[in-house]
C-alpha positions in Angstrom: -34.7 -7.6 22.7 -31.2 -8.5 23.6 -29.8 -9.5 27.1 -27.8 -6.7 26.8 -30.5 -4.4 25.7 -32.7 -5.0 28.5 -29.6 -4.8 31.0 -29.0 -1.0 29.7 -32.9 -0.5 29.8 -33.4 -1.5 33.4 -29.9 0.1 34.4 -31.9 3.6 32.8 -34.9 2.7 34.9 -32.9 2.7 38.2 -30.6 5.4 37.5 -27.9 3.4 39.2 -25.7 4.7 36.1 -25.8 8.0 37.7 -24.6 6.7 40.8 -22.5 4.6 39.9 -20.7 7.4 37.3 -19.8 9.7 39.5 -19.7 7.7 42.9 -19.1 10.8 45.0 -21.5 12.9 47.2 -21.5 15.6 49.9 -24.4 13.1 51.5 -25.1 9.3 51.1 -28.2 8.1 52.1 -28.6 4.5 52.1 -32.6 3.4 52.5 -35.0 4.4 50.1 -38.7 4.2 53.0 -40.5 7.8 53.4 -37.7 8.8 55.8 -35.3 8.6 54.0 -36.8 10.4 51.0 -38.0 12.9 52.6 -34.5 14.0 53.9 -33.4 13.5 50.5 -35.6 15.9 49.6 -34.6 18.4 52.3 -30.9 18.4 51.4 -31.5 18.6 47.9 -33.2 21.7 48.6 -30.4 22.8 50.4 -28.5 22.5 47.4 -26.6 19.6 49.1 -24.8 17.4 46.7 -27.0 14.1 48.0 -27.1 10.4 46.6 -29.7 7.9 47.8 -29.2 4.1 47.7 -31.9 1.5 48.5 -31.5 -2.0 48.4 -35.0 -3.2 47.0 -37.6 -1.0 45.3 -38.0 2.7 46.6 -41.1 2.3 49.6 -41.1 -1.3 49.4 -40.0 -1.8 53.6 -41.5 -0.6 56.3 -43.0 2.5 54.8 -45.1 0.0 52.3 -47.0 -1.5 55.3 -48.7 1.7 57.2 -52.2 1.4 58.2 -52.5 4.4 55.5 -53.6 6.4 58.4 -51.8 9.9 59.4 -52.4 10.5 63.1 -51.5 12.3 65.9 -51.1 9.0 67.9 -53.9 9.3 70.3 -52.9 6.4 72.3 -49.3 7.8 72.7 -50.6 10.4 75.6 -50.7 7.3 78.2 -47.2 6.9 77.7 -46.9 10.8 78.5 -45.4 11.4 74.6 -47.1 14.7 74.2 -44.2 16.2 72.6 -44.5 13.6 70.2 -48.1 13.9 70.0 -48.4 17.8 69.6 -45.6 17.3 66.9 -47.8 14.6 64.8 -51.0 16.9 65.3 -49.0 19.6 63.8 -47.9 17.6 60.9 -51.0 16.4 60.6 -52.4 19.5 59.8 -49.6 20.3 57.8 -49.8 17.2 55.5 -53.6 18.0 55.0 -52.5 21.0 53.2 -49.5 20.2 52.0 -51.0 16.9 50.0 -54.3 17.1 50.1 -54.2 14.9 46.3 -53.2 12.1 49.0 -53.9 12.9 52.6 -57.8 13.8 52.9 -59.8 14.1 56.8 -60.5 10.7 58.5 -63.2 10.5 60.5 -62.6 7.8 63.3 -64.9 6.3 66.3 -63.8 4.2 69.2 -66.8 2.1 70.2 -66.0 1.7 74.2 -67.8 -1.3 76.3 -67.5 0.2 80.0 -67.8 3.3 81.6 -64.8 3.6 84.2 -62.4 0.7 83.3 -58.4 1.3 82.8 -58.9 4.4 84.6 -56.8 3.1 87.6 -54.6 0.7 85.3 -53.5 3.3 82.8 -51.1 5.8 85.6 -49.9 1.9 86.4 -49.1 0.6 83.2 -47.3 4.3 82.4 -45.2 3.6 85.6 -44.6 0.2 85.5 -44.1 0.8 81.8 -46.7 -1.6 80.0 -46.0 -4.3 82.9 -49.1 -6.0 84.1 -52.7 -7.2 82.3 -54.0 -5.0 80.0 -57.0 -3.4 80.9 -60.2 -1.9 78.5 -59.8 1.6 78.4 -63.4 2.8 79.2 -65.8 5.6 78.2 -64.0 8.3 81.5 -60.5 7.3 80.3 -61.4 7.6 76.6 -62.8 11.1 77.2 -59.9 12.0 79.1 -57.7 11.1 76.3 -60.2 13.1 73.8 -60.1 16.3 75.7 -56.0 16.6 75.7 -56.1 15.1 72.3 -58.3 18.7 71.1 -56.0 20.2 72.8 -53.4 19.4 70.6 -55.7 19.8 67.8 -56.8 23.5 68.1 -53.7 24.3 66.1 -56.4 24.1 63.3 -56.9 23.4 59.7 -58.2 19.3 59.7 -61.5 20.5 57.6 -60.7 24.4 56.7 -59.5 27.0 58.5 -59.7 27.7 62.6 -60.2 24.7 65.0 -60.9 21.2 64.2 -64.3 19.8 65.0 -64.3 18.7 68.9 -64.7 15.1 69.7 -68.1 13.8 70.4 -69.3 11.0 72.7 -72.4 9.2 72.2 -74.7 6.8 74.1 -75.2 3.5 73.4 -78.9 4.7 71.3 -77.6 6.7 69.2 -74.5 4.8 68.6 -76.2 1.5 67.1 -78.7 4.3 65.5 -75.3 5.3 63.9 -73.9 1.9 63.4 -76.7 -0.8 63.6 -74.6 -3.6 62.7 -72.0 -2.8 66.0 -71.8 -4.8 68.6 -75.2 -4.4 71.4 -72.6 -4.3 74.3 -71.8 -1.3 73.1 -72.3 1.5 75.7 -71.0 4.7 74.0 -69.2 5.7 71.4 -66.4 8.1 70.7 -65.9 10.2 67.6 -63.1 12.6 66.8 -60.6 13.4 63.5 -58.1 12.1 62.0 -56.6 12.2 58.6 -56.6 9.0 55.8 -53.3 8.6 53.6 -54.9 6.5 50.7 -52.0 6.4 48.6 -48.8 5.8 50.9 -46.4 4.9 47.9 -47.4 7.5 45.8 -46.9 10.1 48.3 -43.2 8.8 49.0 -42.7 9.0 45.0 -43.9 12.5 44.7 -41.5 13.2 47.9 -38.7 11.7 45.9 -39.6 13.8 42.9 -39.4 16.7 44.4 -36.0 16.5 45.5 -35.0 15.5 42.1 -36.1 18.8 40.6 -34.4 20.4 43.2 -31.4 18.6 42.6 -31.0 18.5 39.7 -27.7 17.1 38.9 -27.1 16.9 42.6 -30.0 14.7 43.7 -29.3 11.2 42.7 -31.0 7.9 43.4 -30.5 4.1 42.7 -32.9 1.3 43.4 -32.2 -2.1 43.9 -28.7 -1.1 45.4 -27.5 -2.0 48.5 -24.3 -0.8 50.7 -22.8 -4.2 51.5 -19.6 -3.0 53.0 -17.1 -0.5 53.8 -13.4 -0.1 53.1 -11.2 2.8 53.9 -13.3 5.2 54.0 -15.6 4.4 51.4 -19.1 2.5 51.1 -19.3 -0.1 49.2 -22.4 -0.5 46.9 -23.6 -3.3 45.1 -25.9 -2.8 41.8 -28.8 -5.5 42.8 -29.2 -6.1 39.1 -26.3 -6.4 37.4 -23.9 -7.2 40.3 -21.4 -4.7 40.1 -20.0 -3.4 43.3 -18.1 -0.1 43.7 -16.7 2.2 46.6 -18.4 5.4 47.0 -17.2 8.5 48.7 -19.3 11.0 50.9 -18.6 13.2 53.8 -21.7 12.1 55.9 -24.0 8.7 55.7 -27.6 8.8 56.7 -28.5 5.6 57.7 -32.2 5.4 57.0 -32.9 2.1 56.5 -35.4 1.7 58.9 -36.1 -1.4 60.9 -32.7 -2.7 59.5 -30.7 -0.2 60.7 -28.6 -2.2 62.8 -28.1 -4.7 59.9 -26.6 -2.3 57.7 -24.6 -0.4 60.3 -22.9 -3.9 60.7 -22.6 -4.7 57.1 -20.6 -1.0 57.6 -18.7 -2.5 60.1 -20.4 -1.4 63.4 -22.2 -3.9 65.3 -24.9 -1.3 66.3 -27.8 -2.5 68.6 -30.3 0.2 68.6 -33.4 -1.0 66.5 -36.2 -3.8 68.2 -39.0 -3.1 66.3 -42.2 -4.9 66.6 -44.2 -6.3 63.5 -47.4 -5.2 62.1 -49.3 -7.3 59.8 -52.9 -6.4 58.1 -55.5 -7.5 55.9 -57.7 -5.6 53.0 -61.2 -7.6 52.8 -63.6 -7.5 49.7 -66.4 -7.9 51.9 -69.9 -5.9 51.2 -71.3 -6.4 54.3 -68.6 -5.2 56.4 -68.1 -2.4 54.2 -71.4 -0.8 54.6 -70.9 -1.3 58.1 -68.3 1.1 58.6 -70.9 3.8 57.4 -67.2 5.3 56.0 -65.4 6.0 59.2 -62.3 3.9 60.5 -63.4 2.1 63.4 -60.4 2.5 66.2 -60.8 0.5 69.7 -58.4 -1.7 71.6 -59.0 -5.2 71.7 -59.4 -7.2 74.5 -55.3 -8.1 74.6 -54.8 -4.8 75.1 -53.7 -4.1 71.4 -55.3 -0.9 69.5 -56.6 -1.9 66.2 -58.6 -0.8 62.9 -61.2 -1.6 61.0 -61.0 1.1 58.1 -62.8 1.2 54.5 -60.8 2.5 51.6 -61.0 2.1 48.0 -63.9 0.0 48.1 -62.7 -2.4 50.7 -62.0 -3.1 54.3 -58.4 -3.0 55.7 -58.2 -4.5 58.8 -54.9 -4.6 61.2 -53.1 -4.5 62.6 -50.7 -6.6 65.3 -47.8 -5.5 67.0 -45.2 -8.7 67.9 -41.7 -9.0 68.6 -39.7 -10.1 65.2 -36.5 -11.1 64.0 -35.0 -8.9 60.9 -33.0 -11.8 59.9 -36.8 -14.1 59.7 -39.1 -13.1 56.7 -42.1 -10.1 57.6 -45.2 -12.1 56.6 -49.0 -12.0 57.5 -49.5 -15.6 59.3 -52.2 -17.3 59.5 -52.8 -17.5 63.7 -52.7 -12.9 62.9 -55.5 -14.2 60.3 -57.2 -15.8 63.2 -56.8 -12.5 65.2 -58.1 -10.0 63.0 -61.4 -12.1 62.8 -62.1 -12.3 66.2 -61.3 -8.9 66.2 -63.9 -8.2 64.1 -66.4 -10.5 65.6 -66.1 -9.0 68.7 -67.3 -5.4 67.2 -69.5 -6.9 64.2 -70.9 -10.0 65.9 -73.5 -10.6 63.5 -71.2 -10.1 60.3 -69.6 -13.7 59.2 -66.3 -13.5 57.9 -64.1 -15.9 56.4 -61.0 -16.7 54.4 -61.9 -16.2 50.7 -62.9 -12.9 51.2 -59.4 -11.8 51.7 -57.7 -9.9 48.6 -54.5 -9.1 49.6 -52.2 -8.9 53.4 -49.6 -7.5 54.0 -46.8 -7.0 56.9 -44.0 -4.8 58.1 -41.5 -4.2 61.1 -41.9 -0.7 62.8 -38.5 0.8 63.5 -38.5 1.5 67.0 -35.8 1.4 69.2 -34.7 -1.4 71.3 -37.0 -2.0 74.2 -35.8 -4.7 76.0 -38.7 -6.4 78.4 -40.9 -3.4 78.3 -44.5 -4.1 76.3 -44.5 -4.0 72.6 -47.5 -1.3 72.8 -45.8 0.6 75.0 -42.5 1.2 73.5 -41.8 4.6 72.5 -42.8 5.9 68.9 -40.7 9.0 69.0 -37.2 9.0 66.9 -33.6 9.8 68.0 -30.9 10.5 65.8 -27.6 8.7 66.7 -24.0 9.3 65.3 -21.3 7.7 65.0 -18.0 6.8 63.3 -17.6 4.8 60.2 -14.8 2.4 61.4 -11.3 2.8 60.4 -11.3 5.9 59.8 -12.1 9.6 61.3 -14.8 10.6 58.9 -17.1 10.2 57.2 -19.9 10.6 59.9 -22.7 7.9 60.3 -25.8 9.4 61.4 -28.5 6.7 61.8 -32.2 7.6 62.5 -34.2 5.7 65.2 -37.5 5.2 65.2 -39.8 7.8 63.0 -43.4 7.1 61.6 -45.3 8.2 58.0 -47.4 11.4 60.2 -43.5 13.0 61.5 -41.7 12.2 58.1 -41.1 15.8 57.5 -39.9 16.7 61.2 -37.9 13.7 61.3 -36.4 14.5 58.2 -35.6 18.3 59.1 -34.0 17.0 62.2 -31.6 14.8 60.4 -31.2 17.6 57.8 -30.2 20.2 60.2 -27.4 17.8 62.1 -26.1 16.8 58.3 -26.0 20.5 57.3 -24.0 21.3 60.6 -21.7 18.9 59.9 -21.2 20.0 56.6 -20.8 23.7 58.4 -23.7 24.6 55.7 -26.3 26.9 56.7 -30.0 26.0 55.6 -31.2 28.0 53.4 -35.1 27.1 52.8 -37.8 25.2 55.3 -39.8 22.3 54.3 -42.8 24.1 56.4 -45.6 24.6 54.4 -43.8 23.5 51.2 -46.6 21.4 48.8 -45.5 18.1 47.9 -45.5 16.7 44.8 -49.2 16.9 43.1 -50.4 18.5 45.6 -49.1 21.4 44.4 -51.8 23.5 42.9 -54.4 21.0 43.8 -58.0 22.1 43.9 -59.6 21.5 47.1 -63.1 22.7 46.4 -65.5 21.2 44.0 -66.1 24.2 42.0 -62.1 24.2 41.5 -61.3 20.7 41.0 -64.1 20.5 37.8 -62.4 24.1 36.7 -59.4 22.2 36.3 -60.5 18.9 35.0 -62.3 20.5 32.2 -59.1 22.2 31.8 -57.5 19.3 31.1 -60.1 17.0 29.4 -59.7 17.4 26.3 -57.3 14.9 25.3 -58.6 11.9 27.5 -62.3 13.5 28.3 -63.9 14.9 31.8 -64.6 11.2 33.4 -61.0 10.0 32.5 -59.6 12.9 33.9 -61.5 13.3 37.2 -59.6 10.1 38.1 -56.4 10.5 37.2 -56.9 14.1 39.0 -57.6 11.7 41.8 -54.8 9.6 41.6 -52.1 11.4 40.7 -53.3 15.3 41.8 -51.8 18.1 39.8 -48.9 15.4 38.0 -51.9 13.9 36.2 -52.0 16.9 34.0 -48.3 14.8 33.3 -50.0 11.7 32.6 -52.6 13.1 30.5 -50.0 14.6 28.4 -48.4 11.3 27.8 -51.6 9.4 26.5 -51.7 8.9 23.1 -55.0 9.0 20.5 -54.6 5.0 20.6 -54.6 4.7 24.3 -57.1 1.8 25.3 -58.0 0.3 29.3 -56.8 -2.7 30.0 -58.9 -5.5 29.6 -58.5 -7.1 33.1 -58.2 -3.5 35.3 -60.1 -1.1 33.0 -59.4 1.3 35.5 -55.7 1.8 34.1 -54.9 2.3 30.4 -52.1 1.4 28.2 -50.2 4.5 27.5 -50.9 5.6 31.7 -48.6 2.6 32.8 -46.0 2.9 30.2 -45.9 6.1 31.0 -45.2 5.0 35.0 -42.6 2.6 33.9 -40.7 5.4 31.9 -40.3 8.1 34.2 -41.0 6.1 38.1 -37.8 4.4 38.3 -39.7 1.0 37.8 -37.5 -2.3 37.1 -39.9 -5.3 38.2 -43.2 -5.9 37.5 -43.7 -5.8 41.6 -42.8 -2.4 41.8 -46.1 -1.4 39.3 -48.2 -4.4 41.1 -47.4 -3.1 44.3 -46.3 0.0 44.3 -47.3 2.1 41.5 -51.0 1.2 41.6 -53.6 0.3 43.7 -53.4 -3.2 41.9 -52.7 -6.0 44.2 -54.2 -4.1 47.3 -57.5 -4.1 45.9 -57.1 -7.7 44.9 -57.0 -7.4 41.4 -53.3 -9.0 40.8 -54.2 -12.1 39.3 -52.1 -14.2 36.9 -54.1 -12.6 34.4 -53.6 -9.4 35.1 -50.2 -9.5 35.5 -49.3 -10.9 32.3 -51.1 -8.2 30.5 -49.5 -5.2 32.5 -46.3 -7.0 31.8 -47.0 -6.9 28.2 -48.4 -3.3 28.2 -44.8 -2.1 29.7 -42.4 -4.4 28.3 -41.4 -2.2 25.3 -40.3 0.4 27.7 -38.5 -2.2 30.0 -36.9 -4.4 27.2 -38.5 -7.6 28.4 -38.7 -10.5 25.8 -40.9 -13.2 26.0 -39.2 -14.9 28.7 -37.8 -11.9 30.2 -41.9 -11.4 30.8 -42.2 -14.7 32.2 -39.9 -14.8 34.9 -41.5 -10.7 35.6 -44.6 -12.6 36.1 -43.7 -15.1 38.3 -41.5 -12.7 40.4 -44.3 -10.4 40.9 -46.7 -12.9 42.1 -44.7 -14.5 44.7 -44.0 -11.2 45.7 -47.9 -9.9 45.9 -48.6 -13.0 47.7 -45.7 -13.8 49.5 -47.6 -14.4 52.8 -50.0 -16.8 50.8 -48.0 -19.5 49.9 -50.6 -21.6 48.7 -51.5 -19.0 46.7 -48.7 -19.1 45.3 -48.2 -22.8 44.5 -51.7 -22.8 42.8 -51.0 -20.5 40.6 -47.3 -21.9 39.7 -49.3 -25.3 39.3 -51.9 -23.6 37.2 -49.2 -21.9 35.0 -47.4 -24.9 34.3 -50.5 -27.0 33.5 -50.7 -24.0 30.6 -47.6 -24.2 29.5 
């Protein structure tokens, strides 16, 4: 196809055309990570006339490196956060009801090595705010922590109706009776629940969704553009792909771009210095062994730095995180290899007797938390609680810049009300519907018991049969009834990920605001975290979706090798063998 073919085609896929049109809004919301969605999503159910800009691919920053975990933040309560920890339990709950296609009960255990240590050192660290050695938080601590932490929980609703389950502490016996791989030090163990969130991007998606039916018309949303400047009045926006910049017009900007928040307030003009977030990095292992260890709960402990970290099984393998170190937004967010060196001694010091190495790792990843700037206080002790600040954008009296500090994936809805409500009183709007209780996306409608979820799959097997979709129910929740609709009689696996088809990726790239190979890689499947983005593989999805893309042959190419440096952009000798190997074929 044509140059200017494919430039039309991929301007379709990022509906920057309908930015870009009518370059006017009530709201602009520049950063496209779960925050920013989700309060897209509230205004456009307000009926608020909303456009959201994000620089790269929608999900790709912060929000694409979570610990797919949604939590009440257990280890917040030592820094006295209950407020924030009540409000995470609550949305917790919520979330559990709200997406159940994504967000299912997590079942978590802290193995703990001593009986009374950190029970002195915790009041400390909480009034010398994280100064001093860390200290192992012990078994009386723990259960200290436990007891608030059901508390919180009793709001209900984790596994059903009334309470959730208590905690439960266990002796070292019946702890390696549970877990006989753990480590024999062990002297109890600690059990309670939390909630898993196995498909982070998908989630945002089906948040962005949603506020495009609402919208309609009035809910607008470009990828790959960026606001690179302002001018009397106006934001300036530049089309990543094609280059075009234009001014664009709106009573109120949310700033939402997460851990570069004070980057793009500057690029606005105003040298803002809230943000210092800390880095998080994490690794998925294909590793058996390890696997099997887990017996399916996240293991959750604090290593001996003083650091809380995860072991966690999902989707058939192990992710393992995470760090938390001071980082520079201008440096690039990578996975290193002395973090490498961490997580296995991390493991080594639970699983002793389970050898791990280097080639069993299928994918890492890393991202900056937005927190707020901290100065010389601890990184693990830095508040994860969000503030909303205003301000003006310079040179003129309006339009309002309201910029959102901090904010994590469990308080996404909260966080987003909160920023809602303070647009809307600007605006001197009322509101006139919650997001409380509102089902997101396919999770609308989704059957939570087994007698209803094969009621609706057999509902819906006839085109693709009851195996094919059982897991596309799985995947997608109720919008695989959308999928399914969209597969053709000629619809065939792939060869190198059989769990995808042909006609289930086109239809991704033709209604999911795709424009790279990355973002399907990455973001619209489970591809490259399960370690399945090979050369290979790639060139065949890129095929599979290049008629709706209007890739040629060497538009394809240069897809390829753009979505592997991407997938392994913290591997760079990854990367370099398989640029050698691909030359050596051509």
């Amino acid at each position: 196809m044509a140059a200017r073919d494919r430039s039309e085609n991929t301007e379709r896929a990022t509906r920057s055309t309908e930015v870009s049109r009518r370059p006017y809004a009530d709201v602009l919301i520049i950063g496209g990570g779960i925050n920013g969605l989700a309060t897209f999503r509230d205004l456009a159910l307000q009926g608020v006339d909303v456009a959201l800009v994000e620089r790269g691919d929608v999900v790709s920053g912060a929000s694409a490196a979570s610990s797919h975990m949604i939590h009440g933040g257990i280890r917040y309560l030592e820094n006295g956060e209950f407020r924030l920890v009540h409000e995470a339990v609550t949305e917790r709950n919520a979330l559990l009801k709200t997406a159940p296609h994504y967000v299912r009960p997590l079942q978590t255990t802290i193995p703990i090595y001593s009986t009374f240590s950190g029970i002195l050192s915790a009041p400390l660290r909480f009034l010398r705010h994280g100064a001093g050695k860390p200290r192992e938080r012990g078994a009386a601590l723990i259960k200290i922590g436990l007891v608030i932490y059901d508390s919180f929980s009793r709001g209900g609703g984790l596994l059903g109706e009334g309470t959730v389950p208590r905690h439960a502490f266990h002796g070292r016996k019946r702890s390696l009776e549970q877990f006989p791989q753990l480590n024999p030090a062990v002297r109890y163990t600690a059990t309670y629940w939390d909630a898993s969130l196995r498909e982070p991007e998908r989630l945002a998606l089906d948040v962005l969704r949603d506020g495009v039916a609402a919208g309609g018309d009035r809910a607008r949303v470009a990828n790959y553009t960026e606001a690179v400047g302002a001018e009397a009045g106006k934001v300036t926006l530049r089309d990543a792909v094609t280059g075009e910049e234009y001014p664009f017009t709106a009573s109120v900007v949310v700033n939402a771009s997460g851990p570069w928040t004070d980057l793009t307030n500057l690029a606005l003009g105003d040298p803002t210095r809230y943000m210092g977030g800390t880095k998080g990095s994490h690794i998925v292992l294909e590793h058996e062994e390890l696997l099997a260890a887990t017996g399916g709960r996240e293991l959750f402990f604090e290593h001996s730095d003083g650091r809380i970290v995860l072991i966690y099984p999902l989707k058939g393998r192990v992710l393992v995180g995470t760090t938390d170190l001071e980082h520079d937004m201008r440096e690039p967010i990578v996975c290193t290899e002395a973090e490498i060196d961490y997580f296995f001694e991390l493991i080594a010091h639970v699983f002793p007797h389970i050898a791990v190495d280097r080639s069993q790792i299928v994918h890492r990843f890393a991202g900056v938390r937005p927190l707020p700037g901290h100065g010389d206080l601890a990184p693990g002790f830095v508040s994860r609680d969000y503030r909303i600040e205003a301000e003006r954008l310079p040179g003129t009296d309006a339009p309002t810049v309201l910029s959102l500090v901090g904010g994590k994936w469990t308080t996404f809805r909260a966080s987003a009300a909160h920023l809602t409500d303070r647009v809307l009183e600007l605006l001197a709007r009322p509101r006139v519907r919650s997001t409380k209780g509102l089902p997101i996306g396919g999770g609308a409608g989704y059957p939570t018991s087994e007698r209803a979820r094969r009621q609706w799959v057999a509902d819906h097997a006839g085109r693709v049969g009851f195996d094919r979709a059982a897991v596309l129910l799985e995947r997608y929740g109720t919008h695989a009834a959308e999928v399914i609709a969209a597969i053709g009689d000629d619809d065939a696996p792939l060869r190198t990920v059989p769990g995808y088809s042909r006609d289930e990726l086109r239809h991704l790239a033709a209604t999911e605001l795709v424009v790279h190979l990355a973002d399907v890689l990455l973001r619209r499947t489970s591809i490259a975290f399960v370690g399945a983005a090979t050369r290979e593989t790639a060139a065949e999805v890129a095929a599979v979706i290049a008629p709706v893309l209007g890739w040629d042959a060497a538009a394809q190419a240069a897809e390829i090798d753009h979505a592997l440096a991407a997938v392994h952009a913290a591997d760079p000798g990854f990367v370099s063998a398989e640029a050698d190997a691909a030359a050596a074929a051509r």
